[in-house]
N, C-alpha and C positions, 0 to 999 in steps of 0.2 A: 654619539649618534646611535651606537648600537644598544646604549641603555635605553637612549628613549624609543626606539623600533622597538622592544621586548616593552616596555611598558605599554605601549599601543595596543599590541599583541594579545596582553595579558589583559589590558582593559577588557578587550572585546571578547574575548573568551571568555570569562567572567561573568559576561552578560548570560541569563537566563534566558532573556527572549533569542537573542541573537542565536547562541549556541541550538538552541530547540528548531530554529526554522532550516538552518543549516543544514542538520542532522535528519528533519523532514523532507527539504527539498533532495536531498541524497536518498532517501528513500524512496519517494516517489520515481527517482528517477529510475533508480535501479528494479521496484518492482514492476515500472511503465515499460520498460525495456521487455523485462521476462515474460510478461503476460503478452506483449503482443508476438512474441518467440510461441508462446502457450498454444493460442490460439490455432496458429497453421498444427503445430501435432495434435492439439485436440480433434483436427478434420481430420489427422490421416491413422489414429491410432487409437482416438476413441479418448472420452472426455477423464472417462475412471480411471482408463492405465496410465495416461499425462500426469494424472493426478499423485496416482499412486510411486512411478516412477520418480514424480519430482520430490515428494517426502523421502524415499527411501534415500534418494543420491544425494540429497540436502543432508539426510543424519549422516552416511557414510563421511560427507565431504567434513563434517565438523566434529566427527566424534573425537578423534586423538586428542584436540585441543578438552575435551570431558574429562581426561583422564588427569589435565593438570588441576582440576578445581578437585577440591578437599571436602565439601559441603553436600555433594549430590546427591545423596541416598539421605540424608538429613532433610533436605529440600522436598522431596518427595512425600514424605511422611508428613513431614507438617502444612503442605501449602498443596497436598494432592486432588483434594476438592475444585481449586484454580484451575490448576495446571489439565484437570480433565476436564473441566468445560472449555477452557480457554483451546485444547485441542480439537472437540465438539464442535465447536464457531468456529475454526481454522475450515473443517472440514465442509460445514455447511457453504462459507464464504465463498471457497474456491469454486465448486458446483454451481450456486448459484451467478456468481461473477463472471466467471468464462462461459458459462452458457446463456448467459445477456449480450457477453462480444459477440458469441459464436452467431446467434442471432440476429446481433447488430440494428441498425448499422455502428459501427466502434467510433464514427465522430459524434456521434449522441450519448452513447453510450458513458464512452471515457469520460467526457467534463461532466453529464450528469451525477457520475458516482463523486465526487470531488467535493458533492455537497457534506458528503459522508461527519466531514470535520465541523460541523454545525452538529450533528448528534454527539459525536464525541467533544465538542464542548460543551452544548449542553448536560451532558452526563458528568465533567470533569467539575462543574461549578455545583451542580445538584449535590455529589457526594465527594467531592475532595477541595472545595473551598475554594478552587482559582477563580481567583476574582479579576475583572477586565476594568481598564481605565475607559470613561467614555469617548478616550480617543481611540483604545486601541478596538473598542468596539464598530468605529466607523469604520476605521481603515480594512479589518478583517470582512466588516462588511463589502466594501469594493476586491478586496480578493475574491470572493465570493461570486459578487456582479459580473469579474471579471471571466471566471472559471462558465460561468452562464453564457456569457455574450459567445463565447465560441460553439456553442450547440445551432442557433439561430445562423440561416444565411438569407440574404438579402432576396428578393424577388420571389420569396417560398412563401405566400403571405397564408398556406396550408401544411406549414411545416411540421408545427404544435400538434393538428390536428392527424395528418397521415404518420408521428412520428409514433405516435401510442399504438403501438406495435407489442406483442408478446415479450419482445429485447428488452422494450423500456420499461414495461411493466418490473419485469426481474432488475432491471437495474434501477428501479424505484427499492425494492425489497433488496437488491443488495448493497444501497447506501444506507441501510438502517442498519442491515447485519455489520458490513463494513467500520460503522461509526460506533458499534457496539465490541466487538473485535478491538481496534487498536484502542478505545480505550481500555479495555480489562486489560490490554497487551502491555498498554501503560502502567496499569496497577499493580501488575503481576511482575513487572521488572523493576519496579521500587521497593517489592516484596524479597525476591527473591533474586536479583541483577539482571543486566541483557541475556548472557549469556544461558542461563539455566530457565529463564523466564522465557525463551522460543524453542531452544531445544528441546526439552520433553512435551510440549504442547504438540510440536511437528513429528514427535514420534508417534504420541496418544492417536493423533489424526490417522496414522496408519493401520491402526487396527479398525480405523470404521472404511477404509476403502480397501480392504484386502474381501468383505465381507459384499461390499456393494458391487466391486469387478466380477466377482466369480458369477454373482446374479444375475448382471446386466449379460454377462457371458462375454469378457473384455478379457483374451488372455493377455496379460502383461509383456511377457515374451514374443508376441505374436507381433509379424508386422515390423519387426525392431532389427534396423542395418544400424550400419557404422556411425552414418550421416543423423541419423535419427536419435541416436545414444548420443552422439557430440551436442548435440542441440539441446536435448535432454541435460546434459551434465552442465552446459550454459547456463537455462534456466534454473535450475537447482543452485545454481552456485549464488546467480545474479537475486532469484528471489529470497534465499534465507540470508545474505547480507543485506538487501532491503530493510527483512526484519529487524536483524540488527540492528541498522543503525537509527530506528524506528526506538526499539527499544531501549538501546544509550541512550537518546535524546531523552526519551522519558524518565527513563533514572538520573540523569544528569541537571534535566531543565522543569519545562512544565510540558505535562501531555496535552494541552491546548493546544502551545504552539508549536508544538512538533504536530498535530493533525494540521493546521494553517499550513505548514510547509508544507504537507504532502497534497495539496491542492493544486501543485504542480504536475500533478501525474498527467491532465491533458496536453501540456504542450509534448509528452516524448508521443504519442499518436500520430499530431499534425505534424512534428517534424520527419515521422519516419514518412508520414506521404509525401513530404518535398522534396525528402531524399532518396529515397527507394522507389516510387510511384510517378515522379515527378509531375505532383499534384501542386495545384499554385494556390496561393494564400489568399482569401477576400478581405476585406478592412476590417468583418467583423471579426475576424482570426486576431489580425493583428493589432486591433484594441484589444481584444479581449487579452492577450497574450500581453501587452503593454500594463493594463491593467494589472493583471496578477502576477506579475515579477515586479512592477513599479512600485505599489502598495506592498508588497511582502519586503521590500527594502525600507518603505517608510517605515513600515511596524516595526521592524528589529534596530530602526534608528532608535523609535520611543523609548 
């Protein structure tokens, strides 16, 4: 009995698609979590020093584990062209990203960006070949449909029209940057592993916001209790194991369908209003929601 439980096991971990959505949907989740943690210290402490804070406490929190890899000043030299753009786009993403929530509204907002994974696969099949079965091209498309339908509420037949807001504009611009992002994030951890392929990108990023706080006149230190530094060291912690496990899944599977999983990042939004807000769900929520857990279960059956 317990050989064939480990052969079950081993099947399905074996799986490419499987493993990738997994490792997506765990992503999603964990950087759905941070970003909405983000959002209230970006109102109380200013967009650049959240910004800047969460990079610095995300390298502290993971440096020790740097000192076990043997490769990292190797890494740098040969793969540093990446590794500083991919910090570049780290840096533009989060500016742009969070000041589309901040603007809002976040239930448009979030599932809007979730398209993100339609650029990032389009980019994955243009230049690294992953090629899609016409089934699993349907089914990713109802993930998708699904991730949509929660934007839309019923009796707003002016939704579309009063929703094209300044928010959404940016969060038009930050599902392209977004979809451009975790792919390189993908490419760059097949290059060089998870681990070395986020970390110095998250540190690069910090030299473009220690330049942009002093400007904007955001002292970092300002503003900053107990309550506030705990919150901060959450999101740090919770967003750069996002990446992680963002970037495993890529090294491990295909960066397709690890973007497919993270198409999940809408439902952590609607669930923190049911539970925190005690905001109730409309039926377009919960197709939409049925849909893109239902179908991201069919795809990794395929």
């Amino acid at each position: 009995m317990d050989y064939q439980l480990g052969d079950v096991i081993s099947v399905v971990f074996d799986n490419t698609i499987v493993l990738s959505i997994v490792f997506g949907v765990l992503s999603a989740t964990s950087i759905g979590i941070a970003d909405l943690i983000t959002i209230g210290l970006a109102r109380k402490i200013g967009l650049i020093s959240t910004g800047l804070w969460e990079k610095l406490l995300a390298v502290v929190i993971v440096t020790p584990y740097f000192f076990f890899t043997s490769s990292g000043s190797e890494i740098i030299f040969e793969h540093w062209h990446l590794l500083v753009l991919l910090g570049f786009v780290n840096l533009i993403t989060y500016l742009v990203l969070i000041r589309s929530l901040q603007i809002g509204p976040v239930s448009v907002i979030a599932p809007l960006t979730t398209v993100f994974s339609i650029v990032s696969l389009g980019l994955a099949y243009l230049f690294l070949d992953e090629r899609l079965t016409y089934s699993q091209v349907i089914v990713i498309g109802v993930v998708l449909i699904g991730a949509a339908v929660t934007v839309f509420k019923p009796g707003k037949s002016n939704s579309v029209s009063s929703s094209l807001t300044t928010g959404v504009l940016l969060g038009l611009l930050a599902t392209l940057i977004i979809g451009s992002q975790f792919f390189l994030q993908g490419v760059v951890s097949k290059e060089v592993g998870w681990f070395l392929g986020v970390y110095f990108p998250i540190m690069f990023s910090i030299f473009g916001f220690i330049p942009i706080s002093f400007y904007k006149g955001e002292i970092p230190w300002q503003q900053l209790n107990f309550r506030i530094f705990s919150l901060l060291l959450l999101t740090s912690s919770l967003k750069i194991g996002g990446f992680f496990l963002f970037a495993r899944g890529a090294e491990l599977g295909s960066i397709g369908m690890v973007s497919v999983g993270t198409t999940a990042y809408p439902v952590i939004p609607i669930i923190a209003g049911v539970l925190l807000f005690k905001e109730r769900l409309v039926y377009t929520q919960v197709i939409g929601i049925s849909l893109l857990l239902g179908s991201m279960a069919v795809l990794a059956a395929t």
